[in-house]
N, C-alpha and C positions, 0 to 999 in steps of 0.2 A: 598491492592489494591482490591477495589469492582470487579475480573474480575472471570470468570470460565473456565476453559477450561475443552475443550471435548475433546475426540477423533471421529472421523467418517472415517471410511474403513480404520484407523489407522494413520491419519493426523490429528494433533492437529489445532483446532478453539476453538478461545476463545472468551467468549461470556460477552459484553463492553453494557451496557445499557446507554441511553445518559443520566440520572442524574446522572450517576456514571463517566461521562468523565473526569470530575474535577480531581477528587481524580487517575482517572487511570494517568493521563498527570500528575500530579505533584510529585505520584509515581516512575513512568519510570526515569522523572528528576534527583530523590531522588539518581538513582542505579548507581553504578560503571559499565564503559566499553559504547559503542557505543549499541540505542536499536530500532532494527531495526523494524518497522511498515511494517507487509506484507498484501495490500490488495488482498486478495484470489479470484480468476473468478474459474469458473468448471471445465475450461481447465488448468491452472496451479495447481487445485487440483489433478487432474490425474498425472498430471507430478509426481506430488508429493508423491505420492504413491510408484513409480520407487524408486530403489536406485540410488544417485548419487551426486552432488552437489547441485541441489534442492530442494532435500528432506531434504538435511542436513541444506539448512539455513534455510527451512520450519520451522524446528524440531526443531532449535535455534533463531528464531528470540521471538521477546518480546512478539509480540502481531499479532497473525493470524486473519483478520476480513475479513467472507466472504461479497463478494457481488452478488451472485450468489441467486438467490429464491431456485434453485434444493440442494446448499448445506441444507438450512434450510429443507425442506421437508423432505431430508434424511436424518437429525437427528430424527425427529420426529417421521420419517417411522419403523428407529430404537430404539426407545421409547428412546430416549434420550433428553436434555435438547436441546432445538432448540434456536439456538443463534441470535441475530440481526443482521441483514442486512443491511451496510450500502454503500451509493457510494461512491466511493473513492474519488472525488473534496467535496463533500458537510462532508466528514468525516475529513477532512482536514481544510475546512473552522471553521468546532468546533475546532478544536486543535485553530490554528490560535488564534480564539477571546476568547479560555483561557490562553493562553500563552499572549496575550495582557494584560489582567487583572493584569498579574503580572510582568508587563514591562520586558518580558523575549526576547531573539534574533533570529533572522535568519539570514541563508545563502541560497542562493539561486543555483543552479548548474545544468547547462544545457540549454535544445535550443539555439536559432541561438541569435545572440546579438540584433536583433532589438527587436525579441520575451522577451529577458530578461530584455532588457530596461524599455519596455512597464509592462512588468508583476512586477517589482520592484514600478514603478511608483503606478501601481493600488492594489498594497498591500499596500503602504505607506497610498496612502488615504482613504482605507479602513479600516485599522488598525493601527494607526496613534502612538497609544502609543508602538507600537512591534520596535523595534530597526533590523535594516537588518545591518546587519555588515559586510556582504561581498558578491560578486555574482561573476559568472567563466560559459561564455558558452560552450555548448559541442561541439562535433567533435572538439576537442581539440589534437592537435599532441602527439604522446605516450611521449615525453621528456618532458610535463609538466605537467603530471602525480604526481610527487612527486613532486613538487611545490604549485600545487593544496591542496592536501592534510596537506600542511606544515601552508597553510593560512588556511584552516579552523578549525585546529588542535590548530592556534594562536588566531583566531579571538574566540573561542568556545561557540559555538553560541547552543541556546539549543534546535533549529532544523535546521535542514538539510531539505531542499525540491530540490529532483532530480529528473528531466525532460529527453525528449530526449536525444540523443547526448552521453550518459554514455556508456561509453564502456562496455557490460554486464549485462546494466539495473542493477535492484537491486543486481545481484550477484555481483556486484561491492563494497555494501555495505558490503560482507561476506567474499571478497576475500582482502578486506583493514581492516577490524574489528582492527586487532591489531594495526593500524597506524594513528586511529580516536581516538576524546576523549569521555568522555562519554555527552550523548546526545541524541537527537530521529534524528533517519533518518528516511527520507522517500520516494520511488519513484514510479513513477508513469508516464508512458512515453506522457502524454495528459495534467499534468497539469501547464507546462508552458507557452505552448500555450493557455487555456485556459484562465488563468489568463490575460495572454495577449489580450487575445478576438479575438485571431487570429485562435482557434476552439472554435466551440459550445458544451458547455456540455449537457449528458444525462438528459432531464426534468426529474423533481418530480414524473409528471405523469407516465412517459414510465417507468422508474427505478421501480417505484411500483409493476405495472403490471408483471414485468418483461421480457420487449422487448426490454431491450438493444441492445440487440445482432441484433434483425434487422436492425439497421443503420451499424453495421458492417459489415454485409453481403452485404450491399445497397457497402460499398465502395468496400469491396473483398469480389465476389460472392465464391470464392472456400471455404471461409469460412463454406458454406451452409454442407461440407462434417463432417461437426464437431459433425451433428448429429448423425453418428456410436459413435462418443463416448461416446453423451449424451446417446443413448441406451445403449452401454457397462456400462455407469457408473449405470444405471437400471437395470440392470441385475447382476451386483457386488451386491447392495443394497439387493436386492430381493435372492441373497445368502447367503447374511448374515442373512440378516431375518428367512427365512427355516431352517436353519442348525444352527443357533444361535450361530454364529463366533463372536469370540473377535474381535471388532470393536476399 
């Protein structure tokens, strides 16, 4: 598989060039066990640092791709190989229309049922040759928990797209691993709404710049405190650097 992983402040990113998405997607397919797709923000990079259960699916999942501009920077800040940057719907949309090419499956899991309705509809006509073999929305009662799981375990579909509504968000993927088949998962708490068009996704343009993050401050201003950490994570970097810490 065309990919590279790095490490930076001891968190593996791995670094997926888009001509090589091909060969990474039909790779993943290729492997035994459930293969979890994490896309990385700066804030879940911190996390990830910590010991605990996040750092441990970090550490285990398939494929870490940031989306953060600050991750790449501080690879390169630490002369290391600066990985690509992509957004998490438009990183998705590629999988999607290669996994079309080769009439492969989905299932869909999460948001509210109108949300899911709508978002199966606008994949179908979007991606016409993809086969969706099953769909389950979230805030789903704990008793069909294992039901859930039993249907997409049958239906085995070779992605998983999970939305709101997961109990856990993605550590739901790490906390079920043994009870999935092999496959890509992936979640992401915006993209079934999206799809839906019942949110608007990040432009082309703003995601470049990298100003995402001011529409998420625009919706929760407390957000705005996030900046101690992007200074901390500036100041971790800039100690690595000096001291020339294994990174």
């Amino acid at each position: 598989m065309a990919v590279e992983r790095i490490h930076l402040l001891k968190v593996p990113l791995d670094i997926v060039h888009e001509e090589d998405m091909e060969e990474m997607v039909l790779a993943l397919l290729s492997r035994d066990g459930p293969q979890h797709i994490i896309m990385l923000s700066l804030w879940d990079f911190m996390r990830a640092r910590h010991r605990g259960e996040f750092q441990s699916l970090v550490s285990k999942a398939a494929l870490v791709i940031p989306t953060s501009r600050a991750l790449v920077r501080g690879a390169r800040f630490l002369k290391k190989t600066a990985p690509v940057r992509y957004q998490s719907f438009s990183f998705i949309i590629n999988v999607l229309g290669i996994l079309e090419r080769y009439y492969k499956t989905l299932y869909l899991l999460g948001g509210n049922n109108r949300s899911l309705m709508q978002a199966e509809k606008n994949v179908r006509s979007t991606f016409p040759h993809l086969g969706i073999v099953g769909r389950f929305a979230g805030h789903y009662h704990r008793s069909m928990e294992r039901k859930i799981q039993t249907a997409i375990v049958k239906a085995h579909p070779s992605l998983v797209i999970m939305g709101n509504g997961i109990p856990g968000g993605q550590r739901w993927i790490y906390r079920n691993k043994s009870k999935l088949h092999s496959g890509i998962f992936f979640w992401d708490a915006d993209v079934i709404d999206i799809f839906s068009e019942r949110k608007r996704r990040v432009s082309d343009k703003t995601f470049e710049r990298g100003h995402e993050y001011l529409g998420q401050i625009v919706k929760n201003p407390f957000r705005i405190l996030r900046f101690f950490q992007y200074l901390w994570y500036n100041l971790v970097l800039l100690y690595y650097r000096l001291f020339r810490v294994y990174s």
